[in-house]
GUTORLO-127246 format. One line per 8 residues: number of its first residue (from 1); their letters; for each residue x, y, z of N, C-alpha, C. Coordinates in nm, 2 decimals. Layout:
# residues N
NUM = a = X,Y,Z,X,Y,Z,X,Y,Z  ...
This chain:
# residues 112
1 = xxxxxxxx = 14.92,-13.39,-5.29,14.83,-13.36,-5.40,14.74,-13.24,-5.37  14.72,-13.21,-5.22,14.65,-13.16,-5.20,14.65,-12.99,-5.27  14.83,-12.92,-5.18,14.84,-12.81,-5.24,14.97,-12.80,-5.38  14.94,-12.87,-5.41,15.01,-12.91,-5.55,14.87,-12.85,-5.67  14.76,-12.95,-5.64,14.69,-12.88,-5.68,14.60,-12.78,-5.71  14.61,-12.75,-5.57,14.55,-12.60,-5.51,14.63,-12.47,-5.57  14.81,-12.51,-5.63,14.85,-12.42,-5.70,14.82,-12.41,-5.85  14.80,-12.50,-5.88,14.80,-12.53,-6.00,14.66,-12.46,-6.07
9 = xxxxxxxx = 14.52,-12.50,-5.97,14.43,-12.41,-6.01,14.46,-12.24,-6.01  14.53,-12.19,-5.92,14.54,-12.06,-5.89,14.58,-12.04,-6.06  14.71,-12.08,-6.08,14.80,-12.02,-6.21,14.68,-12.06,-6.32  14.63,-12.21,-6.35,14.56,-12.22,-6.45,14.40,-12.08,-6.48  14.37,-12.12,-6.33,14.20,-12.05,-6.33,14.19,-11.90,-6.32  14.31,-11.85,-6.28,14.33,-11.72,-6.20,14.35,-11.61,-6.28  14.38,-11.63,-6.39,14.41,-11.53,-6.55,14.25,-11.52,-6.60  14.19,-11.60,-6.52,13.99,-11.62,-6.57,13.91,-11.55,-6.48
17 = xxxxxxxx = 13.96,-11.61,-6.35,13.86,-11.55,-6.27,13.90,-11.40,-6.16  13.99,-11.29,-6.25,13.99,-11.19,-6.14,14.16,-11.16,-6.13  14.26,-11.31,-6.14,14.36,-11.29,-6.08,14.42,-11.37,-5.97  14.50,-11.42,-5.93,14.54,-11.52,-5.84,14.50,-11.48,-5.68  14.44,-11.35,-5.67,14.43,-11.38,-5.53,14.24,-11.28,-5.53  14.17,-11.33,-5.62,14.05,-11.33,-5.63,13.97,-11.43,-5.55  13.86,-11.41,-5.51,13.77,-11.48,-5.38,13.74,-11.58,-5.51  13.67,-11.59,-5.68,13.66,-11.68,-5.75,13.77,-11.81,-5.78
25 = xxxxxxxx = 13.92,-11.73,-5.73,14.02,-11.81,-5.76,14.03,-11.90,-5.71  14.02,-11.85,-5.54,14.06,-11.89,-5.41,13.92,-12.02,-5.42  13.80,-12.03,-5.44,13.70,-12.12,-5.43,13.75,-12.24,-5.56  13.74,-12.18,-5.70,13.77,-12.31,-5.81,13.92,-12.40,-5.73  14.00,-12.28,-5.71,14.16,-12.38,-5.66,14.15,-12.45,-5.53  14.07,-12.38,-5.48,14.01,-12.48,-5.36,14.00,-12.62,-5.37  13.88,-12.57,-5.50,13.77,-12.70,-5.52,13.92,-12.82,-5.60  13.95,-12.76,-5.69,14.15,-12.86,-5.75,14.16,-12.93,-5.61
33 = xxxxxxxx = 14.21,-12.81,-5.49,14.29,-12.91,-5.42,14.18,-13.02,-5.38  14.10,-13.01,-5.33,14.00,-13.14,-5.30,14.01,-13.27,-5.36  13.99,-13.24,-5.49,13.98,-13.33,-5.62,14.08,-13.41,-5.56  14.21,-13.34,-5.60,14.33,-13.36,-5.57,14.36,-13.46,-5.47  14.34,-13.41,-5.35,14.36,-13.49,-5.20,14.30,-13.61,-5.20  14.13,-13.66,-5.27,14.10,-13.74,-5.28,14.15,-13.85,-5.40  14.21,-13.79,-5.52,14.25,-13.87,-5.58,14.39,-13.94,-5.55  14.44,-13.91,-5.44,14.57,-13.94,-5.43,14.49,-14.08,-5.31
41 = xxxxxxxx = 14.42,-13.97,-5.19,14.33,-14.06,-5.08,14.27,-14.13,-5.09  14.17,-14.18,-5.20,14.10,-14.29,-5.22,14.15,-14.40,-5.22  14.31,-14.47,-5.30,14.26,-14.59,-5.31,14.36,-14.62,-5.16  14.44,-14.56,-5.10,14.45,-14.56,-4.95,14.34,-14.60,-4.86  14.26,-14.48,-4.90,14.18,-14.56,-4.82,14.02,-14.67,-4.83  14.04,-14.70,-4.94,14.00,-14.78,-4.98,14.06,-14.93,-4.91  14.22,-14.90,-4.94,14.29,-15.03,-4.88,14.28,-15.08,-4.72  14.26,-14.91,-4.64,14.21,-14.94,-4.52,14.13,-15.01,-4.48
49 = xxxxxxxx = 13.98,-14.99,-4.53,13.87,-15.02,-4.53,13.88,-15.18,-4.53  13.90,-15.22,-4.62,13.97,-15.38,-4.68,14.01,-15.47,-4.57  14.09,-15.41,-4.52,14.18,-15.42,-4.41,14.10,-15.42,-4.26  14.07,-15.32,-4.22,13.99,-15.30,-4.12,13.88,-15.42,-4.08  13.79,-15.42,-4.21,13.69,-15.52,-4.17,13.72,-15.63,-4.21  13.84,-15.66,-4.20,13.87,-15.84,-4.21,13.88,-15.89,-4.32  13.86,-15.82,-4.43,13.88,-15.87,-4.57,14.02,-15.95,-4.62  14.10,-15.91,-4.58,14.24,-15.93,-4.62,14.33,-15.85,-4.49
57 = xxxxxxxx = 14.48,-15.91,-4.50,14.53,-15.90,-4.33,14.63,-15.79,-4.36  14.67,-15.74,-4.51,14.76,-15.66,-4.51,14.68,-15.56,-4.71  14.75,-15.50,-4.68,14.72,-15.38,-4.82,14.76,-15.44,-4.93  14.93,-15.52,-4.92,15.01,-15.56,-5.03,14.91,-15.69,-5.05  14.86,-15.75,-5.01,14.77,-15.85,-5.02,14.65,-15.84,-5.13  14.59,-15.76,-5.10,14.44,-15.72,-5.15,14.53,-15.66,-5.28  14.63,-15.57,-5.29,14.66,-15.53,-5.45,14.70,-15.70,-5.49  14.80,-15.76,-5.46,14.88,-15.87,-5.52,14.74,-15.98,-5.64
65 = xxxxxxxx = 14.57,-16.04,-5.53,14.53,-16.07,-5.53,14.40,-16.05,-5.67  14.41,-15.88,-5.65,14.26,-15.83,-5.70,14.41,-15.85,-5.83  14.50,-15.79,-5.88,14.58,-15.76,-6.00,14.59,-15.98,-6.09  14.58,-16.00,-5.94,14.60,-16.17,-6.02,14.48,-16.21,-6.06  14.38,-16.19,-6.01,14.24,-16.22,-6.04,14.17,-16.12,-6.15  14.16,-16.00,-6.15,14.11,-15.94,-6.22,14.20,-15.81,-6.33  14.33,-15.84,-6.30,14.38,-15.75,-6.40,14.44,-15.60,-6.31  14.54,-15.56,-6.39,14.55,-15.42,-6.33,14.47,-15.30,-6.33
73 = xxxxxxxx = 14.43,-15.32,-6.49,14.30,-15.16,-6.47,14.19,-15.22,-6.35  14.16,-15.30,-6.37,14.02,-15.36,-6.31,14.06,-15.30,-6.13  14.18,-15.35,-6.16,14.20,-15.34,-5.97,14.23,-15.20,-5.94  14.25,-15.08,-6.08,14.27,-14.96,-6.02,14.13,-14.89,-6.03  14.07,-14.95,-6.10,13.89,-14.92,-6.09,13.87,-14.97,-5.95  13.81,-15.09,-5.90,13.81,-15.09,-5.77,13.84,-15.07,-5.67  14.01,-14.97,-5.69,14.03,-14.90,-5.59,13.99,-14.79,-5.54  13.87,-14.70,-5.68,13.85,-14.60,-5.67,13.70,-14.59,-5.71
81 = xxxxxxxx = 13.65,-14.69,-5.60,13.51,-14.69,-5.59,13.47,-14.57,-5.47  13.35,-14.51,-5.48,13.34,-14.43,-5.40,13.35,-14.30,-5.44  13.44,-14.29,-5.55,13.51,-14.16,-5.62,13.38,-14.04,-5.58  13.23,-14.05,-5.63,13.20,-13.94,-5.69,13.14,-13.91,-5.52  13.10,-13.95,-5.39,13.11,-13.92,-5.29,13.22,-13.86,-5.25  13.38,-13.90,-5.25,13.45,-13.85,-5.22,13.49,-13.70,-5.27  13.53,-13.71,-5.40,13.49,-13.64,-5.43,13.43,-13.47,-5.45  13.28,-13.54,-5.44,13.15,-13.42,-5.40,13.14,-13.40,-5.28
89 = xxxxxxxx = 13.27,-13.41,-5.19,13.24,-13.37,-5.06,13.42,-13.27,-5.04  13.48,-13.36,-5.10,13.63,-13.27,-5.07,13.63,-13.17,-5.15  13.58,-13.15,-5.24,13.56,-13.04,-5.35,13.53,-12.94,-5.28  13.39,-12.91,-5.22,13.34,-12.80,-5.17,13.40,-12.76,-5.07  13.43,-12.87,-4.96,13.49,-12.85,-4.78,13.67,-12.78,-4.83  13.72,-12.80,-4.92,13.89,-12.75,-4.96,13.82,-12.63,-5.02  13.74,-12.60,-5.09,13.75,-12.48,-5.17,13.69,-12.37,-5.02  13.61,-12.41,-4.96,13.58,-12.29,-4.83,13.64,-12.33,-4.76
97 = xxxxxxxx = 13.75,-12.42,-4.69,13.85,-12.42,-4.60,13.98,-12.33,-4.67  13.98,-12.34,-4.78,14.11,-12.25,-4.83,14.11,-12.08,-4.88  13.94,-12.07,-4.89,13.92,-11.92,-4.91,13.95,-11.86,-4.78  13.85,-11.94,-4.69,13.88,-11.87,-4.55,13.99,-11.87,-4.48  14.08,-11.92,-4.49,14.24,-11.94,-4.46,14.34,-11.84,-4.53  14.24,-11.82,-4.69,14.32,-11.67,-4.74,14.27,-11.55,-4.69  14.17,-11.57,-4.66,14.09,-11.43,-4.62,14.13,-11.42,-4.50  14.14,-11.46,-4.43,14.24,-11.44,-4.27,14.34,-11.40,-4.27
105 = xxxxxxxx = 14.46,-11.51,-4.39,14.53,-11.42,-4.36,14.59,-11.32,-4.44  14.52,-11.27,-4.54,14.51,-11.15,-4.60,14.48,-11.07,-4.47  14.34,-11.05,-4.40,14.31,-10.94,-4.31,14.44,-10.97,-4.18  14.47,-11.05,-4.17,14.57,-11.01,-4.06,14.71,-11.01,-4.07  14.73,-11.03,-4.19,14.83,-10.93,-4.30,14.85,-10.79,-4.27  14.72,-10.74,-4.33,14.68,-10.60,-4.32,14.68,-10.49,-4.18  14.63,-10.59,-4.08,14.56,-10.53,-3.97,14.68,-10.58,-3.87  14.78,-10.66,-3.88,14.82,-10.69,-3.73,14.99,-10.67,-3.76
């Protein structure tokens, strides 16, 4: 998800902000892939968590359970508690891990 959607910002946002290989592009498509990484990552790990502290002894468990007890949407809500933490933290950290990663190697592109 991650650079699935990190392309996807470039092409959609990149005709707006400058061009596809614009410092504005490189930050919004950033901020996609984050979104992205987390929306795939959340209910993962969410399942961990579950798991970890003793809740339930396996992943296929805690889905099988929460879908018999409370329904499918319910249990895809639940899996994606946390969302606006996760979120508002992979957003920012992917959009300046990915500008600086272009900006490098754009200059040593250029220079080496």
């Amino acid at each position: 998800g991650f650079f699935v959607c990190n392309e996807l910002g470039k092409r959609f946002f990149g005709p707006y902000l400058g061009g596809r290989d614009s410092k504005a592009t490189f930050l919004v498509s950033g901020a996609c892939a984050g979104w992205g990484y987390w929306a795939f990552a959340l209910p993962l790990d969410t399942l961990k968590a579950i798991v970890q502290t003793g809740g339930a002894s396996s992943a296929r468990e805690i889905v099988m359970v929460s879908i018999e007890r409370d329904g499918f949407a319910r249990t895809c809500t639940l899996l994606l508690r946390g969302w606006q933490l996760a979120f508002g933290r992979g957003a920012p950290s992917a959009a300046i891990t990915l500008t600086t990663y272009s900006t490098m190697y754009e200059l040593t592109s250029r220079y080496l």
